[in-house]
C-alpha positions in Angstrom: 0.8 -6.6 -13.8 -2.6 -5.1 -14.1 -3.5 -1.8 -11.7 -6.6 -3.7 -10.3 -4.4 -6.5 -9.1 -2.0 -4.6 -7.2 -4.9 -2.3 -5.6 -7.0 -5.2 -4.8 -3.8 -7.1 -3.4 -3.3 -4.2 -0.6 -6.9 -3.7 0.0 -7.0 -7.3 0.8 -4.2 -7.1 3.1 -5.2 -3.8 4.9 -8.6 -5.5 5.5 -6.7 -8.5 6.6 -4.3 -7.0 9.1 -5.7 -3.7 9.9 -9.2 -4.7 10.5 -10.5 -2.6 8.3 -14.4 -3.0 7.1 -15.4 0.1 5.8 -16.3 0.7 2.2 -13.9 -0.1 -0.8 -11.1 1.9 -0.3 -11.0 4.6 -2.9 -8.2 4.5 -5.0 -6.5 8.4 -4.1 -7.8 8.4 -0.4 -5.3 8.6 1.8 -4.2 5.8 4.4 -3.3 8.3 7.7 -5.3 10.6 7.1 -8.7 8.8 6.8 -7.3 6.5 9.8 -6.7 3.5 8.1 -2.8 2.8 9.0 -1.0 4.1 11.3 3.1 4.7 11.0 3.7 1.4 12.2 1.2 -0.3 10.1 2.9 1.4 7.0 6.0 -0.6 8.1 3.7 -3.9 8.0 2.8 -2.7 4.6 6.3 -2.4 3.6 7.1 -5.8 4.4 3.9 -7.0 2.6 4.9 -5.2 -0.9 8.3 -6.6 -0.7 7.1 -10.2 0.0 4.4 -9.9 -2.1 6.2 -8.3 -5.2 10.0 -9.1 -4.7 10.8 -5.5 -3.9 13.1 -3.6 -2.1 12.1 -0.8 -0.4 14.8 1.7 1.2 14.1 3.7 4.0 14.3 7.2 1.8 11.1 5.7 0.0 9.2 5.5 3.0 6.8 8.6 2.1 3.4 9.1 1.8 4.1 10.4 -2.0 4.9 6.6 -2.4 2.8 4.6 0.0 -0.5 6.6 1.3 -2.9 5.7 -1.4 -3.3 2.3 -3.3 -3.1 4.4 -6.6 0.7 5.9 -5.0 1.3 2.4 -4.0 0.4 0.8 -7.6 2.7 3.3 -9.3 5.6 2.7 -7.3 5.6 -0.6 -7.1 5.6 -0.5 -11.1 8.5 1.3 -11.1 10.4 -0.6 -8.3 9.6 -3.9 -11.3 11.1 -2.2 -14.2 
């Protein structure tokens, strides 16, 4: 699964659901700090990236290290697949 589909995948949907219509999203900027989600839209992500990739994603993986960035959210969702 190439990096640039999985990043573009979540951009898509934050624009989609979140409204979102600033620039492209840089790859390490973060998604509560710059205002992008907030804590409940990271659970609307969470259901997205299991639909989307088949995941499962347990309540102690709910962090930021994991899901606050689409590069954070690209790696662990490659290692959720292996």
């Amino acid at each position: 699964m190439p990096t640039a589909t999985v990043q573009s995948d979540v951009e898509s949907f934050i624009r989609e659901n979140f409204f979102y219509d600033g620039d492209a999203l840089d790859s390490d900027a973060s998604f509560i700090e710059n205002g992008v989600i907030d804590s409940t839209g990271v659970l609307e992500l969470v259901a997205f990236l299991e639909e989307r990739y088949e995941i499962k994603i347990a309540d102690s993986e709910l962090t930021p290290e994991n899901l606050d960035t689409l590069a954070r959210i690209e790696a662990f969702v490659r290692s959720k697949r292996t």
